[in-house]
C-alpha positions as a Python dict, from the first residue, in 0.01 Angstrom:
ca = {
    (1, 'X'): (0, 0, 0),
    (2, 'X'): (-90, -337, 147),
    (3, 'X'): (140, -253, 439),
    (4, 'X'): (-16, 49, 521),
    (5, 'X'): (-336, -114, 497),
    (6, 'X'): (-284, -317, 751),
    (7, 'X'): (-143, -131, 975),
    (8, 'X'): (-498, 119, 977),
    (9, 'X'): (-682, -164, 1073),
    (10, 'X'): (-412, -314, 1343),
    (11, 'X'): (-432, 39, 1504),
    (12, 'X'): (-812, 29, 1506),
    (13, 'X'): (-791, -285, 1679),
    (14, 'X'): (-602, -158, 1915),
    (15, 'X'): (-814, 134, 1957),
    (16, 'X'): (-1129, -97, 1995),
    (17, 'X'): (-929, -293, 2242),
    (18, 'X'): (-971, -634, 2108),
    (19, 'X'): (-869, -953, 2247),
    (20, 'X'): (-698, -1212, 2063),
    (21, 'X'): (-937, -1466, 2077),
    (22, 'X'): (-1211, -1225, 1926),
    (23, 'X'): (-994, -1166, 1643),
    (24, 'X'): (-840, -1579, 1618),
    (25, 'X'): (-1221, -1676, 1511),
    (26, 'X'): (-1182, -1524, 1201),
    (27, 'X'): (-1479, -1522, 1070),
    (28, 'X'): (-1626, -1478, 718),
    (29, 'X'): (-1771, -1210, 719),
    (30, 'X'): (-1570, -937, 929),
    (31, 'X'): (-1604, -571, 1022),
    (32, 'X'): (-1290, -479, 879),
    (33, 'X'): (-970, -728, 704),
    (34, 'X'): (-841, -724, 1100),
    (35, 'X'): (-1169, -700, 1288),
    (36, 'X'): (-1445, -982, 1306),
    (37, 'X'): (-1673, -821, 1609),
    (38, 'X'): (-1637, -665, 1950),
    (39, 'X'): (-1799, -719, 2259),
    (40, 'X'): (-1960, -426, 2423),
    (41, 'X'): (-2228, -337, 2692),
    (42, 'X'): (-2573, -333, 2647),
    (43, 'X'): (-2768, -228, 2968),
    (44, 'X'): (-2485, -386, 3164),
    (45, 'X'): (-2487, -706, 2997),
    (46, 'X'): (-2181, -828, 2781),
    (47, 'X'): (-2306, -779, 2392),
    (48, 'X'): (-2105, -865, 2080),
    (49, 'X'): (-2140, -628, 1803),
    (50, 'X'): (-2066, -799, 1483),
    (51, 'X'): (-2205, -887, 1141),
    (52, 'X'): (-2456, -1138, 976),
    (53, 'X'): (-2255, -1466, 837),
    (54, 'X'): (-2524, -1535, 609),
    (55, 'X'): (-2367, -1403, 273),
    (56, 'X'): (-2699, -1391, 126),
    (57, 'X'): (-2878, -1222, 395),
    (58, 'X'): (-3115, -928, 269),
    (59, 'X'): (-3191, -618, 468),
    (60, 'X'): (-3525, -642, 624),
    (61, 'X'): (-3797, -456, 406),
    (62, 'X'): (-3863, -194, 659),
    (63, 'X'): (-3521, -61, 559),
    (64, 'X'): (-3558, -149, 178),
    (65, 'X'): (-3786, 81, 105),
    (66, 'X'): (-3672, 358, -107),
    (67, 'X'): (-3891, 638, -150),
    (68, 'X'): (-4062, 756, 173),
    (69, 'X'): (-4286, 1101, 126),
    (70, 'X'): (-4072, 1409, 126),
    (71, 'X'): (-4136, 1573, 344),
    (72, 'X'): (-4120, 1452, 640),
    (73, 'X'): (-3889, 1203, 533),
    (74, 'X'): (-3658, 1441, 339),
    (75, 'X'): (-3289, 1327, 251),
    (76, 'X'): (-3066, 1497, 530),
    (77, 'X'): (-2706, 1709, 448),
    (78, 'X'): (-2379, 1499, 495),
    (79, 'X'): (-2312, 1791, 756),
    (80, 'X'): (-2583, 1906, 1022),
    (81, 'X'): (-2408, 2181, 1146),
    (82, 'X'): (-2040, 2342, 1174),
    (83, 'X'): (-1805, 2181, 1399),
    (84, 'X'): (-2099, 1853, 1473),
    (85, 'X'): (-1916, 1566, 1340),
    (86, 'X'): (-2064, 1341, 1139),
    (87, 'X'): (-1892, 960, 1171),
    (88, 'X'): (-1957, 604, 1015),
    (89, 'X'): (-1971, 288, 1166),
    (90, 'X'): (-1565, 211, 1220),
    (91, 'X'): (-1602, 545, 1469),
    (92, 'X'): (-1943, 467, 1607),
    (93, 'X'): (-1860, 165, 1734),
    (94, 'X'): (-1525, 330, 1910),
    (95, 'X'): (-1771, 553, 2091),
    (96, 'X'): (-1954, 238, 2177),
    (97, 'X'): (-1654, 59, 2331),
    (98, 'X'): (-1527, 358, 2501),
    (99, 'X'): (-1868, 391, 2677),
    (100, 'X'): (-1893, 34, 2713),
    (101, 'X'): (-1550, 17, 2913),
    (102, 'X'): (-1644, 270, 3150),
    (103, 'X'): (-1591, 596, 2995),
    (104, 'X'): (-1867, 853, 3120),
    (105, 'X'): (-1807, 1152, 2921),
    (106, 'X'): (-1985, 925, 2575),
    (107, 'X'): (-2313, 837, 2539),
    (108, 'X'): (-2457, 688, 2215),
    (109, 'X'): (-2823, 798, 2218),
    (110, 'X'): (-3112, 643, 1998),
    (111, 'X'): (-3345, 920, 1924),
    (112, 'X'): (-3587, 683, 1805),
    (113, 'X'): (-3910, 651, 1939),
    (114, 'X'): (-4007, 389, 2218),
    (115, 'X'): (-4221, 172, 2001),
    (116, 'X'): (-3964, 93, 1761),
    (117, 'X'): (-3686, -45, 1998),
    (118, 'X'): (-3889, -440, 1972),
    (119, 'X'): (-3761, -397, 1643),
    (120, 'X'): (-3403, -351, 1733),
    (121, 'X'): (-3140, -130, 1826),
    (122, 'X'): (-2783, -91, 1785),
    (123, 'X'): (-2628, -276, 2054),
    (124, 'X'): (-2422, -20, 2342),
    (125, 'X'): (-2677, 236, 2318),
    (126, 'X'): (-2992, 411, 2516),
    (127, 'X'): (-3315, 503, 2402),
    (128, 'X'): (-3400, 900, 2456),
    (129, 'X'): (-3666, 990, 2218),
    (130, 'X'): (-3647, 1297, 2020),
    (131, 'X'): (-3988, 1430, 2168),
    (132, 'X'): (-3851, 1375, 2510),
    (133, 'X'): (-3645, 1692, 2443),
    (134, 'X'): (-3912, 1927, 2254),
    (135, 'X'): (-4037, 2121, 2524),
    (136, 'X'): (-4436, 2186, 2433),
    (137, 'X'): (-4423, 1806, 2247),
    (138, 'X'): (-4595, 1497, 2350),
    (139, 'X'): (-4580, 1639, 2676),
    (140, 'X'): (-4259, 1736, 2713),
    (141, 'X'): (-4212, 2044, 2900),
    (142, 'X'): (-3905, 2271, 3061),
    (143, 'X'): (-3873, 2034, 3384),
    (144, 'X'): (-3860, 1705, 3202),
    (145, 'X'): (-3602, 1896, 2955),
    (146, 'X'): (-3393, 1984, 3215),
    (147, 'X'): (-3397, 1663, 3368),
    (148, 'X'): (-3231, 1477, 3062),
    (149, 'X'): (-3020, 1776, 3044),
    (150, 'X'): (-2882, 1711, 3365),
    (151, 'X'): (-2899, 1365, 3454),
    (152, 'X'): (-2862, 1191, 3129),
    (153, 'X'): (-2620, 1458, 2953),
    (154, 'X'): (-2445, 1605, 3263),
    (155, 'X'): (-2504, 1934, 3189),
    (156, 'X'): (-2532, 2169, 3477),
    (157, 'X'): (-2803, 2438, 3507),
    (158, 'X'): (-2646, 2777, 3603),
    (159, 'X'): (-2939, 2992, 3645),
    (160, 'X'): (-3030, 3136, 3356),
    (161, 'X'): (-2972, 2813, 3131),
    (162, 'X'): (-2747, 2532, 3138),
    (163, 'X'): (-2359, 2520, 3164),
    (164, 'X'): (-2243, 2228, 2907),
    (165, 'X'): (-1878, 2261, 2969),
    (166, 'X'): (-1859, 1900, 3139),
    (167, 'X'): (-2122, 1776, 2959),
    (168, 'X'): (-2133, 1439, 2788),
    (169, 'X'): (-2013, 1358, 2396),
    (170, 'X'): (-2339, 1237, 2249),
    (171, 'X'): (-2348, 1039, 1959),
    (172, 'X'): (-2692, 1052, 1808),
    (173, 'X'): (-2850, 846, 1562),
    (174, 'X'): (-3224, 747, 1438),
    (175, 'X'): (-3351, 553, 1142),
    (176, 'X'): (-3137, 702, 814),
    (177, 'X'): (-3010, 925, 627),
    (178, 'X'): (-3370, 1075, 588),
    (179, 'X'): (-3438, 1066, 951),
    (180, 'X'): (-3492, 1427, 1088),
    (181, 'X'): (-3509, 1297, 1460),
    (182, 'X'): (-3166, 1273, 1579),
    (183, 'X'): (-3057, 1634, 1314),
    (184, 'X'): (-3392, 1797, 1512),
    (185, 'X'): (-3203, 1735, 1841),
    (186, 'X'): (-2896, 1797, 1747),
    (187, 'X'): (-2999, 2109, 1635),
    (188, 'X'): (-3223, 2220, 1941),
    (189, 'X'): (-2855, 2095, 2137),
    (190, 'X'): (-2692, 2360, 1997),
    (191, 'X'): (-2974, 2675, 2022),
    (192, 'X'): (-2909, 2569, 2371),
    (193, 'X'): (-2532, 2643, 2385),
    (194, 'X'): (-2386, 2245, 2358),
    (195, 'X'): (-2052, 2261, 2240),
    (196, 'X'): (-2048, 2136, 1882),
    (197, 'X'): (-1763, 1931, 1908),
    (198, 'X'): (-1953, 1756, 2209),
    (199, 'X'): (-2154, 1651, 1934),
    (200, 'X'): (-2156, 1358, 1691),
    (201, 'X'): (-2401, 1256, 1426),
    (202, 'X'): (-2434, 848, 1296),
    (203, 'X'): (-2614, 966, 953),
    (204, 'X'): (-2677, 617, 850),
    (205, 'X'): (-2832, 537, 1130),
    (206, 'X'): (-3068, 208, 1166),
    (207, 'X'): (-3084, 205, 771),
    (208, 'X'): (-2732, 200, 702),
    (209, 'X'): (-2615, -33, 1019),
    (210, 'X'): (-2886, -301, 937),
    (211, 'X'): (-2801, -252, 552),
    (212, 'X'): (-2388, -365, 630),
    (213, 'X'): (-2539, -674, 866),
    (214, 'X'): (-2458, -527, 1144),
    (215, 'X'): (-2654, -722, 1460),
    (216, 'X'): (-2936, -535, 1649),
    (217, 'X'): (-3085, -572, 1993),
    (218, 'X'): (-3445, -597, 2087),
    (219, 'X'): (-3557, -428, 2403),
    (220, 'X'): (-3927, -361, 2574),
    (221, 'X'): (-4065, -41, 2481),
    (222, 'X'): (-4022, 132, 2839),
    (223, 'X'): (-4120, 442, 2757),
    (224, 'X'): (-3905, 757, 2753),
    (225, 'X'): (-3512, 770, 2882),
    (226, 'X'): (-3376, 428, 2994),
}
């Protein structure tokens, strides 16, 4: 059992791509047995992804609350939708790496509002609001749609909608598990015709990621799609 253990986290190392030396610190408090942290792109800059060493490090009390008013912030579904895949952290941050080392078919999306990225964001990803994509919302209309549509998720417009057949693997997240951002987009995604399996879902989102230790990064509000 210990054997075959090991040899799940020596192949996600190896899918992750880590060097050596990353993985020689060994430090306390790891990702997985094999994995301390990974180093991944943030706006072009190098950016290590890896977890608080404080062992008695508390989540900060924005995410400790427990009981927000329901709705809006109703507990969402494990699934959003058939054939969307919903992933954890181990596979989020594979979708980060594989972005982060050139791959331009994946990007991880934070559907977070502007305002909230001072606060932090996980590290790898791009701010795109969820309003940004609401036509009739906070301004939003079918030409600024399309525009994200295109340029940010390489779809293709074919006259009477969009073509998604080349388009981009999102992985979408927001604040938690009771977030309805990210789930509202990923829902208008697929009224639209984007493949499902194009599709990923972080549940935990911000929540869950700062609740494991995970690191953030804090950018300038900028406003919509970075």
């Amino acid at each position: 059992m210990k054997k075959e253990f090991v040899l799940v986290c020596t192949a996600w190392t190896s899918i992750l791509g880590l060097s050596a030396s990353v993985l020689a610190e060994d430090l306390p408090v790891k990702i997985t047995r094999e994995l301390d942290r990974v180093e991944v792109r943030h706006n072009g800059e190098p950016t290590l992804i890896q977890r608080n060493q404080d062992t008695k490090a508390t989540i900060r009390p924005e995410y400790a609350r427990t009981s927000r008013p329901c709705p809006p912030s109703c507990i969402q579904p494990g699934t959003i939708a058939p054939g969307v895949e919903t992933i954890a952290e181990i596979e989020l941050i594979e979708y980060i790496k594989r972005a982060s080392e050139g791959d331009e078919s994946v990007l991880v999306v934070d559907s977070r509002t502007p305002e909230l990225m001072p606060t932090g964001t996980i590290p790898g990803s791009v701010n795109i609001p969820w309003n940004t994509l609401m036509e009739g919302v906070d301004g939003a209309d079918a030409f600024s749609v399309g525009e994200i549509l295109v340029e940010r998720f390489g779809a293709k417009e074919d006259g009477t909608g969009y073509d998604f057949s080349n388009a981009k693997t999102l992985v979408m997240f927001c604040n938690g598990p009771w977030c309805r951002q990210s789930p509202t987009n990923l829902k208008l995604l697929l009224g639209m015709g984007y493949p499902p399996e194009k599709l990923k879902w972080y549940r935990g989102g911000m929540q869950d990621w700062e609740a494991l230790g995970f690191n953030t990064v804090a950018i300038k509000a900028a406003g919509a799609a970075r």
